[in-house]
C-alpha positions in Angstrom: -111.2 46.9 183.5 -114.9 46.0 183.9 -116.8 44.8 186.4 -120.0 42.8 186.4 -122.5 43.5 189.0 -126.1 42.4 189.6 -126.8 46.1 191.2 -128.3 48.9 189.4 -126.6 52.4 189.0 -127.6 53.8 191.9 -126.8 51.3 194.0 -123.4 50.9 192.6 -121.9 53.4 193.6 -117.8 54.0 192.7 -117.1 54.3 196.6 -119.2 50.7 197.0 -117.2 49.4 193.8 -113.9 50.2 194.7 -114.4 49.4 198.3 -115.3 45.7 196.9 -112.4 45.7 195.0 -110.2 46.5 197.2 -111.1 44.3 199.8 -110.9 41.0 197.4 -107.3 42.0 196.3 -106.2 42.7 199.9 -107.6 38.9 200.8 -105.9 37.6 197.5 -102.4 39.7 197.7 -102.8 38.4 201.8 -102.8 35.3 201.0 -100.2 34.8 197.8 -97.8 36.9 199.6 -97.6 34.4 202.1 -97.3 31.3 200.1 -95.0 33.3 197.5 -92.6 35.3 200.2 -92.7 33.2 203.2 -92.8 29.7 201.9 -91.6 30.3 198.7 -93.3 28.4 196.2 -92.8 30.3 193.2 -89.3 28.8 194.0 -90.5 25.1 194.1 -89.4 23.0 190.8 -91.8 20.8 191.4 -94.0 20.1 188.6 -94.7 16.2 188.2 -98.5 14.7 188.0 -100.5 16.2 191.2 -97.4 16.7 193.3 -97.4 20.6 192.7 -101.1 20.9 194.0 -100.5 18.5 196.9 -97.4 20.2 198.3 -100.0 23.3 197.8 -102.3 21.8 200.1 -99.6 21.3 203.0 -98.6 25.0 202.6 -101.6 25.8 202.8 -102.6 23.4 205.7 -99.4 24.3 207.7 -100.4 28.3 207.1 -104.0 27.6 208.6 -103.2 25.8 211.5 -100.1 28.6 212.6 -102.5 30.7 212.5 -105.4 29.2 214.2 -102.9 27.9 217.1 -102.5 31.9 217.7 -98.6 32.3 215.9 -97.9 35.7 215.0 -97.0 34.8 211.5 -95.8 31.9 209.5 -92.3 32.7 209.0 -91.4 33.9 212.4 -93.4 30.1 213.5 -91.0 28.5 211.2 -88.1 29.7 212.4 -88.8 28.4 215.3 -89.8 24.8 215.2 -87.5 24.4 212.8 -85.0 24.1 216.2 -87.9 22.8 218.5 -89.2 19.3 217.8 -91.6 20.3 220.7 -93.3 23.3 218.6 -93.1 21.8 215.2 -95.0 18.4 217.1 -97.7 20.9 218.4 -98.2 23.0 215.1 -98.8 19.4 213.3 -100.8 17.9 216.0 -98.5 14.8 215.9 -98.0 12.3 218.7 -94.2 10.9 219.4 -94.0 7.2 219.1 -93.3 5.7 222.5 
């Protein structure tokens, strides 16, 4: 493996360099293993023109706003809206029709 840095040798330290490295992965495994394990998209077949990347987006878009309306996680929030019209109408910021 290398790694490019813009530091010199003694600033770049292995400790610094492996902390770094760590840290991006933990963000990047965070993140995947969501998408991957909890709304499964390695499982989607979709793969027509932009679709793919837009269904993407609303994982992603669901994920965000479960976690920014204080959920504990993203499967356990599924769960249950998936029985409560009420939850699911909160997590999507949706109004009912009158």
């Amino acid at each position: 493996m290398y790694l490019i840095a813009s530091l010199t040798a003694r600033e770049a330290r292995p400790e610094h360099i492996a902390a770094y490295i760590r840290s991006h992965w933990g963000i990047e495994n965070e993140v995947h293993w969501e998408r991957d394990a909890t709304l499964r998209e390695d499982d989607c077949r979709v793969r027509a023109r932009n679709r793919p990347r837009s269904l993407a987006t609303l994982r992603n878009l669901f994920s965000r706003l479960c976690h920014q309306l204080g959920f504990d996680g993203t499967a356990a929030t599924i769960g249950e809206a998936e029985y409560d019209k009420g939850l699911l109408t909160a997590i999507t910021r949706l109004t009912t029709a009158p």
